[in-house]
SEMARMAR-695117 format. One line per 8 residues: their letters; for each residue y, x, z of N, C-alpha, C. Coordinates in steps of 0.001 Angstrom, whole numbers, padded with zeros to 6 digits. Atoms other than C-alpha are relative to their C-alpha. Example, Ala and Ser with C-alpha at 12.3 -4.5 7.8 and 13.67 -1.06 7.14 Angstrom:
BEGIN
AS = -001190/000890/000000/-004500/012300/007800/001200/000900/000000; -001190/-000820/-000060/-001060/013670/007140/001090/-000770/000730 .
***
This chain:
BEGIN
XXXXXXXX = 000313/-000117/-001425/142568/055546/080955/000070/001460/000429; -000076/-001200/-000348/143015/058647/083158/-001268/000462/000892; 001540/-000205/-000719/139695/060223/085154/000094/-000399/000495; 000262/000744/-001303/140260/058637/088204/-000124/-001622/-000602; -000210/001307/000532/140923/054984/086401/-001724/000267/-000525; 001712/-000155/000922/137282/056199/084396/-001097/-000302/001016; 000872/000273/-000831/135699/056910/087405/-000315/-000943/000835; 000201/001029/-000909/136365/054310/089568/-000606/-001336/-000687 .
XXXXXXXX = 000787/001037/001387/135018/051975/086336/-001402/000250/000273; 001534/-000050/000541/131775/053344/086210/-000620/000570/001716; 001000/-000563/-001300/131291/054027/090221/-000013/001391/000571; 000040/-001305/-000466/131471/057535/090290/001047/000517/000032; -001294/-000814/000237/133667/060530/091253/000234/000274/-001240; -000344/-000588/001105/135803/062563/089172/-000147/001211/-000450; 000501/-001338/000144/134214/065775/089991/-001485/-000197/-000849; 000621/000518/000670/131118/064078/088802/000266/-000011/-001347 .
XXXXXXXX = -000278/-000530/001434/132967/063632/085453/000424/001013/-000710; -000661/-001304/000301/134420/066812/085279/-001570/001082/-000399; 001303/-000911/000192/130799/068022/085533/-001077/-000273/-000737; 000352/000299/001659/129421/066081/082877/000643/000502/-001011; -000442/-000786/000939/131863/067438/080578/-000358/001566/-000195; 000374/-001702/000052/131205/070852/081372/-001718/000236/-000374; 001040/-000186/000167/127561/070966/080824/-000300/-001076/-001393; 000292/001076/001049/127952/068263/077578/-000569/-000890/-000058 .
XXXXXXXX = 000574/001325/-000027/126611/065061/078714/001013/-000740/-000297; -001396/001158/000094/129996/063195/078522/001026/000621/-001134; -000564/-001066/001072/131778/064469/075283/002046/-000150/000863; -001572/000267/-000894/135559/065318/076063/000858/-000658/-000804; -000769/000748/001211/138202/062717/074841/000878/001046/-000489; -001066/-000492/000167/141509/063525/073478/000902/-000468/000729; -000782/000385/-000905/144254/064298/075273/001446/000093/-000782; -001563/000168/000699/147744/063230/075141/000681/001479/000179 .
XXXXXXXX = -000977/-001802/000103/150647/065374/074694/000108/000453/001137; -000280/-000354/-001531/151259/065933/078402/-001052/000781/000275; 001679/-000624/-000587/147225/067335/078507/-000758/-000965/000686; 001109/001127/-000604/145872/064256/080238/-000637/-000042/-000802; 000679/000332/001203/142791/063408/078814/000085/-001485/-000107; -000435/001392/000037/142881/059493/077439/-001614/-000251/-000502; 001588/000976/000160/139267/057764/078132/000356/-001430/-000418; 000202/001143/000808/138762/055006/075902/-001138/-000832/000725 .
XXXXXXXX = 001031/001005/-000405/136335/051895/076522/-001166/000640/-000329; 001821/-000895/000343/133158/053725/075042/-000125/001529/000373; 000672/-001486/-000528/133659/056825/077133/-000577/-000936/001459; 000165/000650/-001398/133475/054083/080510/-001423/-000328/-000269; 001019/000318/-000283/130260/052695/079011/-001140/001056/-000424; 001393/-000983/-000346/128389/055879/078324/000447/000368/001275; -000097/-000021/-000736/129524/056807/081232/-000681/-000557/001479; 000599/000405/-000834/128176/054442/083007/-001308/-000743/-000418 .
XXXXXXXX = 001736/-000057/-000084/124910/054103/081231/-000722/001659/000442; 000388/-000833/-000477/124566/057773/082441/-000564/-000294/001130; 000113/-000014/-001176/124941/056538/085947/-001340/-000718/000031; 000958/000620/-000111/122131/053900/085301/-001112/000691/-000005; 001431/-000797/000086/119494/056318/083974/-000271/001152/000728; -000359/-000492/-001800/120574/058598/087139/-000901/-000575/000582; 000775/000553/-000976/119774/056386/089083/-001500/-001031/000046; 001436/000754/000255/116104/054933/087581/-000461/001505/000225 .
XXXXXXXX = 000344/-000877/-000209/115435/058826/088279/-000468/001174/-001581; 000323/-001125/001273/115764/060855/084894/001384/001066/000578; -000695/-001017/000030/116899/063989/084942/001334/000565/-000825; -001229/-000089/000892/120273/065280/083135/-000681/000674/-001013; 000718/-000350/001208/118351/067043/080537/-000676/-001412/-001033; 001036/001435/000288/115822/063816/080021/001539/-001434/-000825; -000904/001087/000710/119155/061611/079754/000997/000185/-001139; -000682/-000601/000954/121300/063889/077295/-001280/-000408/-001315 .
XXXXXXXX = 000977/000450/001138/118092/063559/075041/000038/-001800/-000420; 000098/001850/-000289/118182/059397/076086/001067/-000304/-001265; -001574/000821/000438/122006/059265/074588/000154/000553/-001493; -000164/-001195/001612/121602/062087/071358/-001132/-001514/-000857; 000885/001124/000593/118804/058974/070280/000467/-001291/-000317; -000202/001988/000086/120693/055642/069212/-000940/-001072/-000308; 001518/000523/000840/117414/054525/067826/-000687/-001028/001528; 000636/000521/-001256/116420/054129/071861/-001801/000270/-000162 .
XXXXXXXX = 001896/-000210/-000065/112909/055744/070914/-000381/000454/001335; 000137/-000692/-001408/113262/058467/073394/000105/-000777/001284; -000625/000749/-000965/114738/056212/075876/-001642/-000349/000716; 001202/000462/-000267/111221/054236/075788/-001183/001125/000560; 001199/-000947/-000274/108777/057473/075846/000746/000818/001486; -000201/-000605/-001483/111161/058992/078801/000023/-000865/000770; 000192/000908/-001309/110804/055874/080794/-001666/-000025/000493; 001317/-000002/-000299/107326/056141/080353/-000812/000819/001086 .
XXXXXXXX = 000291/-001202/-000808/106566/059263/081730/000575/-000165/001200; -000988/-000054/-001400/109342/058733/084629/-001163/-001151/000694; 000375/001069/-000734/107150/055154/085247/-001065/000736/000214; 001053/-000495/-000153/103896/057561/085343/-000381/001303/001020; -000762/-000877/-001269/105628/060149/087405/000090/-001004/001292; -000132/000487/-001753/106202/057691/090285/-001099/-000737/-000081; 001227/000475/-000574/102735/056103/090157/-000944/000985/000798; 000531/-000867/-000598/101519/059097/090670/000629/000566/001317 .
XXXXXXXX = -000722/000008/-001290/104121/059659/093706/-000678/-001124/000749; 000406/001543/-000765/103049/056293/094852/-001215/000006/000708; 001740/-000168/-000549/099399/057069/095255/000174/001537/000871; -000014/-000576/-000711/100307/059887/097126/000475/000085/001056; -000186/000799/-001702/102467/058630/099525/-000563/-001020/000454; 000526/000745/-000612/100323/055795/100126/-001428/000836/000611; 001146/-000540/-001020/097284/058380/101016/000811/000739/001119; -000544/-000392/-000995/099819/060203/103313/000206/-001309/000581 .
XXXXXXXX = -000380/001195/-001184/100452/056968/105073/-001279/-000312/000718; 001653/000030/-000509/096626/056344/105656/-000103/000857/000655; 000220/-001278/-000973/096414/059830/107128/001070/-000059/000915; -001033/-000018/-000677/099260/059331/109013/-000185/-001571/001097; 000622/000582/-001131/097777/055939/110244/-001268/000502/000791; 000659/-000528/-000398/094977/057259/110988/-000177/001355/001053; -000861/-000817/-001104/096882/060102/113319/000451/-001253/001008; -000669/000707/-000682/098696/057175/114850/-001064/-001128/000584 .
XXXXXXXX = 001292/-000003/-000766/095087/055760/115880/-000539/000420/000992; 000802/-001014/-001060/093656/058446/117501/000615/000016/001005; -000922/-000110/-001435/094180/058420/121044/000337/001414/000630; -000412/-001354/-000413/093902/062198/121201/000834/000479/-001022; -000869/-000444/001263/096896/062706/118863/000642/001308/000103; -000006/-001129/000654/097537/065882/119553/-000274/001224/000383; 000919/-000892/000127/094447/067710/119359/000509/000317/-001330; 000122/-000857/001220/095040/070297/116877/-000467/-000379/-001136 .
XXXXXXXX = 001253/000115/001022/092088/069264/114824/000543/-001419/-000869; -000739/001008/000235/093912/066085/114214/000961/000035/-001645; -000850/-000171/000725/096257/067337/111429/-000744/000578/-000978; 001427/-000357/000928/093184/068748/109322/000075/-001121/-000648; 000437/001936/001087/091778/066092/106243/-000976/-000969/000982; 001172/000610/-000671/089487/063298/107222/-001486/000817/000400; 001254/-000959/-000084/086575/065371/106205/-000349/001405/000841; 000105/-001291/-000865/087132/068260/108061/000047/-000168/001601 .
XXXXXXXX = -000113/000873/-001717/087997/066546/111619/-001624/-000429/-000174; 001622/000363/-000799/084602/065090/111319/-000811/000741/000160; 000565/-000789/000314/083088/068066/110450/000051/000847/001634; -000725/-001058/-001500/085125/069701/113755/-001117/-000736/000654; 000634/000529/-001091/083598/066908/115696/-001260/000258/001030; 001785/-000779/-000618/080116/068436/115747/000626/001195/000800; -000265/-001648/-001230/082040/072112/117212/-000146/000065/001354; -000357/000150/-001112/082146/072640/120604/001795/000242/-000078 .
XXXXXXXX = -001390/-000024/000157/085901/072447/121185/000566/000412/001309; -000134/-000658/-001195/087585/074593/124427/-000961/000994/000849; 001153/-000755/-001012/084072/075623/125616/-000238/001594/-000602; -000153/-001549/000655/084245/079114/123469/001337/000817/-000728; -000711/-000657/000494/086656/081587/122525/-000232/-000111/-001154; 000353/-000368/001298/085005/082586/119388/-000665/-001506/-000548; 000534/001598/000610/083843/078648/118783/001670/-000455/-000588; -001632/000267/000386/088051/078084/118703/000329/000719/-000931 .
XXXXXXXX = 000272/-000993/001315/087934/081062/116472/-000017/-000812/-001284; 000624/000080/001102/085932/079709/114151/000768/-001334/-000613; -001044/001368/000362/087891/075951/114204/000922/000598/-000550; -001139/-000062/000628/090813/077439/113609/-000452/000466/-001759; 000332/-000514/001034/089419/079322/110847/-000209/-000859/-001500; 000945/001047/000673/087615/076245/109279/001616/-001067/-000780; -000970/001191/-000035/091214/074121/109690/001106/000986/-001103; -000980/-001204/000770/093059/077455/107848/-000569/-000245/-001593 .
XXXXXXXX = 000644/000063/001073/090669/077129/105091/000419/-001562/-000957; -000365/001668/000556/091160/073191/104531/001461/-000078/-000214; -001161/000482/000783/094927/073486/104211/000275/000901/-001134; -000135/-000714/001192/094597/076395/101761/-001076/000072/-001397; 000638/000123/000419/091781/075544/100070/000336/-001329/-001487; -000077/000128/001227/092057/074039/096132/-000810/-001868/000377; 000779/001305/-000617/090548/069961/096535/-001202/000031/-000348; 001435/-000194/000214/087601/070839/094735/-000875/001079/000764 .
XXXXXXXX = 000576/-001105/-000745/086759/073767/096878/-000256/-000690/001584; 000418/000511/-001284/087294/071837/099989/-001174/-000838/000084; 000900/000993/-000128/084945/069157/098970/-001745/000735/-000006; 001020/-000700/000005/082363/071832/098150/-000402/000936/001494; 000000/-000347/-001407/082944/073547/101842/-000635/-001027/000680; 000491/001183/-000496/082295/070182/103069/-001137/000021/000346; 001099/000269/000387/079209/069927/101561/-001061/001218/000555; 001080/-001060/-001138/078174/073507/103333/000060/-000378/001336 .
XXXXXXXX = -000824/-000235/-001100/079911/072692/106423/-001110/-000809/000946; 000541/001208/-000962/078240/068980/107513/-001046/000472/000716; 001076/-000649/-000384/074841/070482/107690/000029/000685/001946; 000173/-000769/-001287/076027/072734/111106/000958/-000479/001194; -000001/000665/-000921/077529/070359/112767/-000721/-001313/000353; 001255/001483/-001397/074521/067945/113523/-000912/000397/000663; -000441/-000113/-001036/073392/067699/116418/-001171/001497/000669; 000549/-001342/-000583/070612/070461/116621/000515/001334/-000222 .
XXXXXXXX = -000994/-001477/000340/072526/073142/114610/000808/000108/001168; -001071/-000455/-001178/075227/072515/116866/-000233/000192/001326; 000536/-000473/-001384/073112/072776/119898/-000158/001767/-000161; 000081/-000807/000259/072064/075961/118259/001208/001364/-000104; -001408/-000833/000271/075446/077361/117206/000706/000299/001662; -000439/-000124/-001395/076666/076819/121045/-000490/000700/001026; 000593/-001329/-001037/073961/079013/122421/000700/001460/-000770; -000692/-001247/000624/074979/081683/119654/001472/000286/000438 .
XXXXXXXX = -001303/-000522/000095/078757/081114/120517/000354/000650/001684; -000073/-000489/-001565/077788/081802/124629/000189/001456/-000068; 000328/-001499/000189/076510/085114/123502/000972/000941/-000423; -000919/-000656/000586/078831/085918/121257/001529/000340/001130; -000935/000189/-001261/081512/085257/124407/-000512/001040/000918; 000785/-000582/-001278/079180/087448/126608/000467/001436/-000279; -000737/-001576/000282/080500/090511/124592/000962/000145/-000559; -001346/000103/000073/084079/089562/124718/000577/001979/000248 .
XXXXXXXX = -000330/-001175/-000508/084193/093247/126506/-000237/001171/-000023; 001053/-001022/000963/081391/095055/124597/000584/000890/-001103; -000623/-000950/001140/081793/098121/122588/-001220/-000153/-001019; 001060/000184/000905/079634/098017/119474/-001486/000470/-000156; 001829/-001013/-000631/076737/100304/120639/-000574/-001192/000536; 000690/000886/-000701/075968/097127/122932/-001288/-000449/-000746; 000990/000351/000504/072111/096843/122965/-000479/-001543/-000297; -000101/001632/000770/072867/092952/122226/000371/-000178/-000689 .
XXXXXXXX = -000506/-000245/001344/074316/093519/119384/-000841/-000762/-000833; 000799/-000074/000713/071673/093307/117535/-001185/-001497/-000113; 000251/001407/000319/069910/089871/118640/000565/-000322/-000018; -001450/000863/-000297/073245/088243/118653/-000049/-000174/-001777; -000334/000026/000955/073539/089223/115375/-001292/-000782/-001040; 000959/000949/001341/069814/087911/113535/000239/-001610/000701; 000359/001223/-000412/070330/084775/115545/000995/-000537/-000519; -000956/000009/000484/073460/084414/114262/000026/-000520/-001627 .
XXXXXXXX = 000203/000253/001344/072568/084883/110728/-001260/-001108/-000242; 001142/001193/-000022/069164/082870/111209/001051/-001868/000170; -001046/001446/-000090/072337/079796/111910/000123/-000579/-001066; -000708/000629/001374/073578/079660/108582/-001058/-000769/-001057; 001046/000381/000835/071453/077432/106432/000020/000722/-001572; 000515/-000841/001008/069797/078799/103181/001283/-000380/-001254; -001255/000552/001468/072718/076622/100453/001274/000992/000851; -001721/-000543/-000547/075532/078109/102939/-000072/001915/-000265 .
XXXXXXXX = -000319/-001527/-000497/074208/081802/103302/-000337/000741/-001999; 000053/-000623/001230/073423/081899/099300/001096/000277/-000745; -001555/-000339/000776/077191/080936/098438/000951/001257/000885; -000938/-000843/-000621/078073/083549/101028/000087/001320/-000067; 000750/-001411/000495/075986/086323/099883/000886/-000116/-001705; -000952/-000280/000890/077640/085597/096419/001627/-000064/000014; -001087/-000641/-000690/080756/085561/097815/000636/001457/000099; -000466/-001341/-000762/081085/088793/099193/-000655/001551/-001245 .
XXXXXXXX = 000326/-000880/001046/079118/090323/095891/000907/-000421/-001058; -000648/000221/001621/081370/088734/093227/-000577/-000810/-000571; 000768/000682/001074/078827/086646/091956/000317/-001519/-000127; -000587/001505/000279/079110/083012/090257/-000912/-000358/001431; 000364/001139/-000550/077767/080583/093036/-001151/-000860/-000247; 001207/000361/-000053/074108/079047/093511/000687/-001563/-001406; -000634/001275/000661/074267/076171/090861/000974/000167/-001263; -001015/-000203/001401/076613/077781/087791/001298/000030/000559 .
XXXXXXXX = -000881/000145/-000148/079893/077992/087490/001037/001744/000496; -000380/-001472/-000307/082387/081404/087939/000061/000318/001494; -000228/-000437/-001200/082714/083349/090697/001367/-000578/000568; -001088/000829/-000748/085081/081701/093317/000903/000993/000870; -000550/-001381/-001692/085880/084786/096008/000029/001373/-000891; -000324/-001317/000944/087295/087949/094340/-000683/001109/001513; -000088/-000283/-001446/085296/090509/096969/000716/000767/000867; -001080/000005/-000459/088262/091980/097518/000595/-000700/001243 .
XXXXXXXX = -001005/001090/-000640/089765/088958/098648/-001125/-000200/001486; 001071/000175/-001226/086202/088296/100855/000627/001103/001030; 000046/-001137/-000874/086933/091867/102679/001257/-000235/000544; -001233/000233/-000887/090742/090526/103750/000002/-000753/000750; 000044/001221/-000521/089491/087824/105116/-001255/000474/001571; 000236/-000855/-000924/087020/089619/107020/000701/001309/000871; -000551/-000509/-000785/089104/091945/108208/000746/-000130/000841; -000871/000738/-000741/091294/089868/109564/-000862/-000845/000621 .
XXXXXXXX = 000743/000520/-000830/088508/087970/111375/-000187/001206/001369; 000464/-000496/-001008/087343/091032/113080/001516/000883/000899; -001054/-000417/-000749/090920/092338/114153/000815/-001103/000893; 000003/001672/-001271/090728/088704/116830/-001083/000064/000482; 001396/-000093/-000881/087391/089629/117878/-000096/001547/000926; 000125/-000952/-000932/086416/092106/120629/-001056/001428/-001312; 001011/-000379/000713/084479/095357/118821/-001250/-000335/-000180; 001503/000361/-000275/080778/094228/120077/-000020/-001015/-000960 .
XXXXXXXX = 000199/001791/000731/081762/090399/118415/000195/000583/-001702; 000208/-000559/001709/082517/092286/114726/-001064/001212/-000375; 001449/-000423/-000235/079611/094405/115365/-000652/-001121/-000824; 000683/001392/000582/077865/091060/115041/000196/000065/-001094; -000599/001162/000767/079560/089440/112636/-000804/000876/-001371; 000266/-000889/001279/079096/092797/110123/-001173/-000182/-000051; 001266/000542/000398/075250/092553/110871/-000562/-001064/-000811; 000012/001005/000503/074916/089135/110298/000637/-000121/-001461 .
XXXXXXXX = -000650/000096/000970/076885/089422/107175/-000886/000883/-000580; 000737/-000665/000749/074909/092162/105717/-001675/-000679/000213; 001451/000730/-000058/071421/089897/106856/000148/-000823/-001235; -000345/001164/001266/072993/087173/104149/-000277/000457/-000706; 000173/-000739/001563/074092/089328/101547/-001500/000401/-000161; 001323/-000080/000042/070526/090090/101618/-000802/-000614/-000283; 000808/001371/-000318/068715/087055/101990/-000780/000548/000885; 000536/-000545/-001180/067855/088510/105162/-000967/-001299/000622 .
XXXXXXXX = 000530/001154/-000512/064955/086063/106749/-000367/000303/001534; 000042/-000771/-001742/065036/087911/110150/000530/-001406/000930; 000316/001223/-000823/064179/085168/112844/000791/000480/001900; -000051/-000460/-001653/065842/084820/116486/-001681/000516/000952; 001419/-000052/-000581/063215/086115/118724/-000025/-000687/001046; 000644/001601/-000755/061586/083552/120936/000160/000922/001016; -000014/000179/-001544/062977/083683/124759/001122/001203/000098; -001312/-000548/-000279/065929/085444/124038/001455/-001483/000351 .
***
């Protein structure tokens, strides 16, 4: 047989076979005197058991190993893995389809907050949402974190997060985020500074402001386990918070941040 007669046997082109030979999956026949090469019957059917294990999804490496095995051991242990490889595909596109019904639900489909995990949209729910600059801030912030965040880290955010959006925190947080709005225009001297900022830190509950204080020192995390935040990495992250905020609002923020690291217990003062 000549390549094209080969290929059209087993389905495929002849650049296809030309490119099995070259990389040694398809050994090369012999050719006649003219230089044609002359494919025999047992180059058509490896040939086209290549194409088969192609197309069950092994790789050309995976199937060169398949064909070097007449035994058919390998064959069995690389189907295995390939069948364990797409279960695990399987369960992942079936949770993208859930999240994706669950988009195709919502009647506000496209609120921002929407494209976040389950857990974190509910979490939003408590925010105020439009009514603050620095409340949108902080969403975005929250929604930045959840797509870069590790799955075990998100679930542990979570677990700080729920706490400040029910429903008195978040009454609470919405007077703090007025204020914080009030010195959109403030230079850092502003003599509000300064309650803005313990009321602020008085927000964060005691589990959130202990992993935040170790945070920003390096240290392992309330509960065991290594340090999570290089503080390095804490100080890029802050810096890039306060270069979106007005000076007066990172004023704040630095107070409040040094009240934590502290275990600062400094109280809003009553009838501010």
């Amino acid at each position: 047989m000549r390549i094209g007669e080969l290929a059209a046997l087993a389905g495929v082109s002849t650049r296809t076979v030309r490119h099995y030979h070259r990389i040694g999956l398809l050994p090369e026949p012999e050719r006649l005197t003219n230089g044609y090469r002359d494919y025999r019957l047992r180059d058509a059917v490896t040939l086209a058991r290549v194409r088969r294990l192609a197309e069950l999804g092994l790789s050309l490496d995976e199937i060169r190993d398949v064909l070097a095995d007449d035994r058919g051991r390998d064959l069995e242990e690389v189907l295995a893995e390939l069948d364990a490889d797409l279960a695990r595909q399987q369960e992942a596109i079936a949770a993208r389809r859930a999240r994706l019904a669950a988009l195709l639900a919502d009647p506000d489909l496209l609120n921002p907050d929407a494209t976040v995990s389950p857990g974190v949209a509910e979490v939003l729910r408590g925010f105020p949402a439009g009514e603050s600059a620095i409340a949108d801030l902080d969403r975005g912030l929250l929604a930045l974190l959840d797509t870069a965040a590790a799955p075990e880290d998100r679930e542990r955010l979570l677990a700080l997060m729920r706490p400040l959006a029910e429903p008195a925190a978040a009454a609470r947080w919405r007077a703090v985020y007025e204020r914080l709005d009030e010195l959109a225009d403030a230079g850092p001297g502003d003599p509000r500074v300064a309650g803005v900022a313990a009321d602020l830190a008085a927000c964060v509950p005691g589990e959130a402001a202990a992993v935040m204080a170790a945070s920003l020192n390096g240290l392992a995390p309330p509960g065991g386990g290594a340090a999570r935040t290089d503080p390095a990495e804490a100080g890029r992250w802050l810096e890039t918070l306060y270069a979106e905020v007005s000076p007066a609002q990172a004023e704040v923020f630095r107070r409040a941040i040094v009240m934590i690291a502290r275990g600062s217990e400094e109280k809003p003062v009553e009838g501010r």
